[in-house]
Structure formats: structure tokens, C-alpha cells
N, C-alpha and C positions, 0 to 999 in steps of 0.2 A: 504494500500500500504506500503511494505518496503522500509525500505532506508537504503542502505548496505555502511557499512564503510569500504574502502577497502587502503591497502598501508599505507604510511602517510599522514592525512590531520590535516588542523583548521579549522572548516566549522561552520559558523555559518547559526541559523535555526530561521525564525520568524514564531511559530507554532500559527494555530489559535485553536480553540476549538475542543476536538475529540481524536479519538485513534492514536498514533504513534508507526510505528514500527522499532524497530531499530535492525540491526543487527551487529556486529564487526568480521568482518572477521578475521578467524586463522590468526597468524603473526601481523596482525594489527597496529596502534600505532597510536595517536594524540587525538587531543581534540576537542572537540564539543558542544557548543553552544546555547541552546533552549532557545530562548524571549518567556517570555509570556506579552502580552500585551495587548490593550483595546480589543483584537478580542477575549481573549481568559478567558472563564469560566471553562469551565471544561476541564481537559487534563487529556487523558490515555495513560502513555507509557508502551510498552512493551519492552523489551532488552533483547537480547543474545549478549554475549561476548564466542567467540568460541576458542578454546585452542589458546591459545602462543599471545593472544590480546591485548592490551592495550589500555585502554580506561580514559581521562578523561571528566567526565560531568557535565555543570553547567546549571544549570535550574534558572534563572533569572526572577522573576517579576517584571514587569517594571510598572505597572499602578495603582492605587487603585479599579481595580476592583473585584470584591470577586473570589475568585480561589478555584474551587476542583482537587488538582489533583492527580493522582494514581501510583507509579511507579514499576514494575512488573520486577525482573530480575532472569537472571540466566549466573550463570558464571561459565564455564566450564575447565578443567584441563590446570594448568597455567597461566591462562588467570589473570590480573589486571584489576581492575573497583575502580575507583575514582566517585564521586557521590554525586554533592550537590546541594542544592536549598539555594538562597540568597533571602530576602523580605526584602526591606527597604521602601516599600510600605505602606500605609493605604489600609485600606479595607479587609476583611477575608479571613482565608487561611483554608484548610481541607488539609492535607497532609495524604496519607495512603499508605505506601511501604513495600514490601518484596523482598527481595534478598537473591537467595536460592545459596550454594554457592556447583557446582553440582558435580565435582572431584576432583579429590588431585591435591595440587598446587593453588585451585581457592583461589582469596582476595580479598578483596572487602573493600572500606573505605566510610563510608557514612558520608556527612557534612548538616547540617543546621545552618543556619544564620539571623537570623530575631528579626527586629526590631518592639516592639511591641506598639502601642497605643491605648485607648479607641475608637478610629474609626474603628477597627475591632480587632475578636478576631482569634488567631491563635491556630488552633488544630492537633496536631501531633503523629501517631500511626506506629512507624517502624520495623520491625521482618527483624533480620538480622539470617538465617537457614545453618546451616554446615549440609551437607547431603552426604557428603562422612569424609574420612578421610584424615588427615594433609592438612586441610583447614583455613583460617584466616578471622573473619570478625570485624570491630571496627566500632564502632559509636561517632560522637563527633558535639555535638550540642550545638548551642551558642544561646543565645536571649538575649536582651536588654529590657528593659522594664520600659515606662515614665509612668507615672500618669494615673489611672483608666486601665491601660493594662490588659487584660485575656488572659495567654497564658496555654497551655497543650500541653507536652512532654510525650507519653508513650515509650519505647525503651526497646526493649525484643531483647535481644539474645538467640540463642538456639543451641544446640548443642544434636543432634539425637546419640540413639543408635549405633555403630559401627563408628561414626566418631570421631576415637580414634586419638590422635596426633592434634586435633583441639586448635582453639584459637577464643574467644571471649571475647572484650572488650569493655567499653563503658562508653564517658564522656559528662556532662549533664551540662553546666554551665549559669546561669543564675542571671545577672546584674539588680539588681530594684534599677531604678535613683528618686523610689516613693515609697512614706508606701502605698498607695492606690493601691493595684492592686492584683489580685486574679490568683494563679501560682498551678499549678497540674503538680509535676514531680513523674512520676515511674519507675524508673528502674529494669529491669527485668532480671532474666537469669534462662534459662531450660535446665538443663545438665543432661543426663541422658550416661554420659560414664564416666569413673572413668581417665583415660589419655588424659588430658584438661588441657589447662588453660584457666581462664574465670575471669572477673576485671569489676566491676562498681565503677564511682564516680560520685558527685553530690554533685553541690554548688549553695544556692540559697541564696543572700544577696546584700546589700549594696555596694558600694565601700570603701575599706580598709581605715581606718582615714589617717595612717599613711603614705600611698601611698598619699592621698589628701591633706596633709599639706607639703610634699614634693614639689607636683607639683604648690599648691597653691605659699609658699615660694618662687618658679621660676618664678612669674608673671604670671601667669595665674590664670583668674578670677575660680570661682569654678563652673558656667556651661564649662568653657572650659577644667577644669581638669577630668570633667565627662565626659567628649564628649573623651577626647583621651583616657581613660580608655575604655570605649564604645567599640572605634573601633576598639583596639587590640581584642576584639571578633572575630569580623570579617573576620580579615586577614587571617584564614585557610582556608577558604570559598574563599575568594576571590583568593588565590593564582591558585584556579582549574581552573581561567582565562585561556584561550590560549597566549593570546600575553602581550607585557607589557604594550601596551596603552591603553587596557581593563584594565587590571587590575589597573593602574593611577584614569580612568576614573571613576574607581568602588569607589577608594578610597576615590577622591575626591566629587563625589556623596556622601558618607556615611559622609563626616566631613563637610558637607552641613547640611544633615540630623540630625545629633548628635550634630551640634553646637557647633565645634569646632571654627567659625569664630565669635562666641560671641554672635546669636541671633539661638534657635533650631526653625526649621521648623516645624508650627507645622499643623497637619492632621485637 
């Protein structure tokens, strides 16, 4: 069954396990919502964003249950697509998306946000495809990662034969609060037209000494100077909130989580 987004709305969605299908009507504009929670293991969504659309979307797991889930798009001429999944969750995650970006004009921003612990591992595989010309697509992925974490990022941009005037780019940042933990980042790009621009980065380390003797100097203990470091992660992710009490909520859930209150919650 479809579920058409139509005018302006902020609709939130408690999906359970199964395929979703969404459409964003031409014209379009607002933001949308998907829980994933104890009902829900595996999720397939499907997405058109139809010209002149705007779309934002956050895919939230709420529970430690292990999650596969698949996100399939296509965005069509003009159209905007915003596009993230937040885990602040234990338990495993299988992420595998494609967002194929199908006329001139389509853009598309994809966000990940997850926080990683030895209670599950998080694996992530995203192809972000320009398949016409003077199209736009960027990736920017954030993870956290405590003691004993497995996390994997692959993130392949591409850019096809005749989509000339394209843009792909893509950032991969990755915080270990542990020497213990086992990290697979690849960042990718397939260009095969010579009028492009295309950009990867990638950062996989510690927190900065000099950042942490700042923050330590200011009275905070050094899990609390980790924890606010942490959650500037986050905040890209969280801003695809619709309202600002969600996003509060998100906030303050996460400085729960990361132990900014002096004790990390742990999975």
C-alpha cells in the first residue's frame, strides 16, 4: 500500500516490519517521521519524490532490536530529498540504500547517525547514483563508537555517463571514545563524465587532546567532555526533526546516552 504525501504536512509514522511505500507528490513540502520500534525487524522502503517536492526524512530506531533495513529512492527533476536514519540504540543494524537521482535539478542529502556498542554491530552500504544531468547528491555520516564497537560504512557515489554538470560528495566521520573496536570505512566515487564535481572525506580517531583539555579546564569531568564532543555528531541528523520538541527530545535522549550527565548508559 502507498502512502502519498500530498501539500504540507509533519506526519509522523510508527512502521512495523515490511515494505513501505512512499510517494511525495509534485509541489510537495514537509517532513516525515518513521519509528522503528520493538515491532519492527526488517523494513523496506520504497520513495519517489516527484518534481518540485520536498521532502524531509528521519528514520529513527527506537529499540535495541536488531534492524535490517533497505531504503530505495528516486528523485525526480527539482525535487529535494533530505534522508536520515538516527541509532542511538543497542542491538544491530544492516543499513543498504540507493538513491538514484533521476532529472536535472534532483538532490538528495543522505545523513547517518549512530551510536555504536559491543551489543551490536552496525553495517552500512549506500550508493548515492546521478543519472541524468546537473544533478546533486552528498552523503554525511556520523558514528560514535564506545569500547568493543564494530561499525562499517561503505558510501559510493556515482556519477553515470552523460550526467554532465553533476555533483557528488561525501563525508564519513567517525569518533572512537575506545582503542578497542574494529571500524571499516570506504569511501567511494564512480565518475565516468569528465564535467563533475565529486569530494570525499574521512576521519577516523580519537577526540582532539587539545579540544579535551579545553573542555576538561571548564569543569567538566573527561566522560562529560567526551559525551559533548559525541553529540555535536549528531546534530545534522537530528536537525531533519520536524518540530523542535522532537528534536529537544532527540537531544536530550542522546546526552543520556553519551553521558553527558556524568554516568554513560551502558547497553
Amino acid at each position: 500500500m502507498e502512502t502519498l504525501l500530498t501539500g504540507r504536512y509533519d506526519r509522523v509514522l510508527d512502521q512495523p516490519s515490511g515494505r513501505l511505500e512512499l510517494r511525495a507528490e509534485a509541489g510537495s513540502s514537509g517532513s516525515l517521521l518513521l519509528k522503528a520500534g520493538r515491532q519492527t525487524a526488517d523494513l523496506d522502503i520504497s520513495l519517489k519524490c516527484e518534481p518540485g517536492s520536498r521532502l524531509s526524512l528521519l528514520i529513527l530506531k527506537e529499540s535495541d532490536q536488531d534492524l535490517v533495513l533497505t531504503l530505495s529512492a528516486d528523485v525526480h527533476r527539482d525535487a529535494v530529498m533530505k534522508a536520515g536514519l538516527l541509532d542511538l540504540e543497542a542491538g544491530s543494524l544492516q543499513l543498504t540504500g540507493e538513491i538514484r537521482l533521476k532529472e536535472p535539478g534532483a538532490h538528495a542529502d543522505v545523513y547517518t547517525g549512530e551510536l555504536v556498542s559491543a551489543a551490536g554491530r552496525k553495517k552500512n552500504a549506500l550508493n548515492v547514483v546521478s543519472e541524468s544531468a546537473h544533478t546533486a547528491g552528498r552523503m554525511h555520516n556520523f558514528a560514535v563508537l564506545q569500547k568493543a564497537a564494530d561499525y562499517e560504512m561503505v558510501a559510493a557515489g556515482k556519477i553515470i555517463k552523460g550526467a554532465f554538470g553533476s555533483e557528488s560528495h561525501q563525508e564519513t566521520r567517525v569518533l572512537t571514545l575506545d582503542e578497542d573496536h574494529k571500524t571499516k570505512v570506504l569511501p567511494i566515487l564512480y565518475i565516468d563524465e569528465n564535467d563533475v564535481k565529486a569530494s570525499h572525506a574521512m576521519t577516523v580517531g580519537q577526540p582532539d587532546a587539545d579540544q579535551m583539555y579545553y573542555l576538561e579546564s571548564r569543569g567538566l569531568s573527561h566522560l562529560q567532555a567526551m559525551s559533548l564532543l559525541s553529540i555535536g555528531y549528531f546534530m545534522p541528523v537530528i536537525s531533519l526533526a520536524g518540530s523542535e520538541d522532537l528534536r529537544n527530545r532527540l537531544r536530550t535522549d542522546l546526552e543520556r546516552k553519551a553521558g553527558l550527565y556524568g554516568h554513560r548508559e551502558e547497553y
